[in-house]
C-alpha positions, 0 to 999 in steps of 0.5 A: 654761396657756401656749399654746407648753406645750401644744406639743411641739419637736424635740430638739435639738443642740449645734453649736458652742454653737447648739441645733439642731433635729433637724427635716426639713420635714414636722415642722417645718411640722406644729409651726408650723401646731399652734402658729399654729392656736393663736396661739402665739407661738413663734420659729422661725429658718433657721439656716445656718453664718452664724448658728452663727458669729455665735452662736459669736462673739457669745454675746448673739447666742448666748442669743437664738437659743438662745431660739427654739422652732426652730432648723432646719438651713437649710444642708447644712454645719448638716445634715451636723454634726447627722448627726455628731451622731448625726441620721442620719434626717435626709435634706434640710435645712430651707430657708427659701426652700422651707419658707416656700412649704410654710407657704404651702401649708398656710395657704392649706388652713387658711385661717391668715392670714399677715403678712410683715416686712421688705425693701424696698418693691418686694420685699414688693410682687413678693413679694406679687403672687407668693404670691397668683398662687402661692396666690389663697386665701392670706390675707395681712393685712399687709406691712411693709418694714424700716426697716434699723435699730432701732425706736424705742419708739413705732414697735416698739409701733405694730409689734406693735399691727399684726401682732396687730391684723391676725389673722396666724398666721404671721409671716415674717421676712425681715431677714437674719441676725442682725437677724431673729433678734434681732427675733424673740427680741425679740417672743417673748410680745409678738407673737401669732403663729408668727415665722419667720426666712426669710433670702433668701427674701423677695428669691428669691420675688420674683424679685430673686434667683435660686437656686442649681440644685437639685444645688448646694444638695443637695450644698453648693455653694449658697455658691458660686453666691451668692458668685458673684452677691454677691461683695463682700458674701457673701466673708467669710461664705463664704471665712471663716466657712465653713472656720471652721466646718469647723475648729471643728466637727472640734475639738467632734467630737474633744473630745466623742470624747476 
């Protein structure tokens, strides 16, 4: 038997054509952990109003990240649609930042070893050092940077010998989206360990970036703190995609009511 059959997921939500997963913090980390104690390979995601966007836009795009095992609501725009939707239980988002120091947390318990993929050089390297001043057992076998393309054939399997080789359990994904979940749905059945895309995480962990204050990410004002800090890369994401979701989303509310 497949071992992801032996595993049980969250239902899920359509949110303008995302299947969301109805999932807060504790059952999503006890998922992942169940599925990396079996080395499972499952694919896990951060999806915030961006991603949904590129999926609504792209439906290549679309069918991976709907391939995923996980799409957990990362921003509160995604929470508050699912509650639209009919998940009132569901209290806080699932942050990727915040749920990969809580996998953290939980390896370091279950003594699963942990891989990270992605970012630059110095950012693995601080991020790195943190986690371990963070969590001294932590077992990390491995840190790869990304490229910032495709691989080649030749390089994708030295990748996969890698990760597998390594032991990991956990993998965590730090490419940005949607390149991290393109590679994930990719290395579904290929790589042996729970892959988790982390957005941001990776840079906010090491101390690249800073994050929002606490009471702007509760009440959804995170994307202005960011497009404050990263303007010229950030404004269209937050100044169209997000009223764009507002107006889309209203319209799946009004054509599934009517």
């Amino acid at each position: 038997m497949d071992k992801r059959e032996e595993l049980e997921f969250p239902r899920r939500l359509n949110v303008l054509g995302a299947n969301v997963s109805r999932v807060d913090y504790e059952s999503a980390v006890k998922i992942i952990m169940s599925a990396a104690k079996k080395r499972a390979s499952i694919g896990v995601t951060a999806l915030a109003v961006h991603g949904v966007m590129e999926g609504y836009f792209n439906k290549e795009f679309l069918g991976q990240l709907n391939s995923l095992h996980m799409l957990n609501p990362d921003g509160q725009p995604v929470r508050w649609a699912l509650n639209f939707l009919g998940a009132k239980e569901l209290k806080d988002r699932v942050y990727g930042p915040t749920l990969m120091l809580k996998i953290c947390e939980s390896a370091e318990r279950e003594k699963l070893p942990i891989y990270i993929y992605g970012s630059r050089e110095i950012v693995l390297k601080n991020l790195v050092d943190n986690l371990k001043a963070k969590y001294p057992d932590l077992i990390i076998v491995g840190a790869q940077a990304d490229r910032f393309r495709d691989a080649t054939t030749e390089e994708d399997v030295t990748d996969i010998a890698a990760v597998n080789n390594s032991g990991a359990r956990i993998v965590f994904v730090g490419r940005g989206c949607p390149r991290q979940e393109k590679w994930i749905a990719q290395h579904i059945g290929t790589i042996n360990a729970v892959m988790i895309g982390v957005g941001a995480a990776f840079d906010f962990h090491a101390g690249i970036l800073k994050q929002a204050p606490k009471f702007m990410q509760d009440h959804g004002l995170e994307w202005i703190y960011r497009l404050l800090k990263e303007p010229t890369r950030l404004w269209k994401r937050y100044l169209i995609l997000n009223p764009l979701f507002v107006i889309l989303f209203t319209a799946q509310l009004i054509k599934r009511k009517f």
